[in-house]
C-alpha positions as CSV (number, residue, x, y, z in Angstrom):
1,X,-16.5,-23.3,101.0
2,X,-19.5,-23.4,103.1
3,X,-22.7,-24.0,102.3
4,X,-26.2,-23.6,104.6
5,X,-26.5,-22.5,108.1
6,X,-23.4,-20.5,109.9
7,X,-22.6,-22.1,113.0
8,X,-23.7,-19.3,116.0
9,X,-20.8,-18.0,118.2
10,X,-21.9,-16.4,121.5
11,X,-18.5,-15.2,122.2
12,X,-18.4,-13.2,118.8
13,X,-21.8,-11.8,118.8
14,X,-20.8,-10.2,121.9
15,X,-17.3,-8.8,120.5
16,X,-19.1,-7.9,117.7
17,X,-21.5,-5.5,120.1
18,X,-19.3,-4.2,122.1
19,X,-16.3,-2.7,119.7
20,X,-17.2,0.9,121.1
21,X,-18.4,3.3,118.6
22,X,-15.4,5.4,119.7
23,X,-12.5,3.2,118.5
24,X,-14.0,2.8,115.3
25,X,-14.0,6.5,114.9
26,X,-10.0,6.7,116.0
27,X,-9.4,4.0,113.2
28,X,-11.4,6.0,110.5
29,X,-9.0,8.8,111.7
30,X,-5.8,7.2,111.8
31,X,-6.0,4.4,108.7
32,X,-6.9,6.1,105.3
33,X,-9.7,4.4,103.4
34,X,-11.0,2.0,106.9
35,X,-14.6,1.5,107.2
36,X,-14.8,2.6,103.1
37,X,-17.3,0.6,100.9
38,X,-14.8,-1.4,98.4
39,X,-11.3,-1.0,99.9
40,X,-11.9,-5.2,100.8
41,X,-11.3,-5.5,96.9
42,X,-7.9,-3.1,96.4
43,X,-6.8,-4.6,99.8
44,X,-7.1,-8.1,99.4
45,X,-9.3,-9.2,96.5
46,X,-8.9,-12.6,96.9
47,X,-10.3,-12.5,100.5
48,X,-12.8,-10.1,99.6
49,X,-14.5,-12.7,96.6
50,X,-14.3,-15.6,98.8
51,X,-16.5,-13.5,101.7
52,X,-19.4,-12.2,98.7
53,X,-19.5,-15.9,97.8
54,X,-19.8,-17.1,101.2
55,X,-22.4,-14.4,102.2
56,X,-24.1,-15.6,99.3
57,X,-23.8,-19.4,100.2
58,X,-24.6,-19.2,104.1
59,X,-27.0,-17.8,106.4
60,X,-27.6,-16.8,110.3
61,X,-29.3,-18.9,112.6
62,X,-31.1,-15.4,113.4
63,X,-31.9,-15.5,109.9
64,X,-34.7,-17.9,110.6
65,X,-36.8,-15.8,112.7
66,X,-36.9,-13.0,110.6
């Protein structure tokens, strides 16, 4: 588990901006319960602890201009 800063990745930020608004709403459509608050812990609940905890634990380089 990781503690502290989250190393930044250019390359993500970027994927992360440019999933179109559009394919998200065709997945929402097509996939029962995607993009719902909670289905992380029926899905996977082991996954979805470890990401709270490492939420918890870490922080954004962006973090430290805020």
């Amino acid at each position: 588990m990781k503690f502290g800063m989250r190393k930044p990745s250019i390359k993500r930020s970027v994927k992360a901006r440019t999933t179109g608004k559009a394919k998200r709403a065709i997945k929402k459509k097509v996939i029962p319960g995607y993009g719902k608050k909670g289905m992380g812990w029926l899905k996977n609940p082991k996954k979805a602890a470890y990401n709270k905890v490492y939420k918890k634990t870490t922080f954004s380089f962006w973090d430290l201009f805020k």
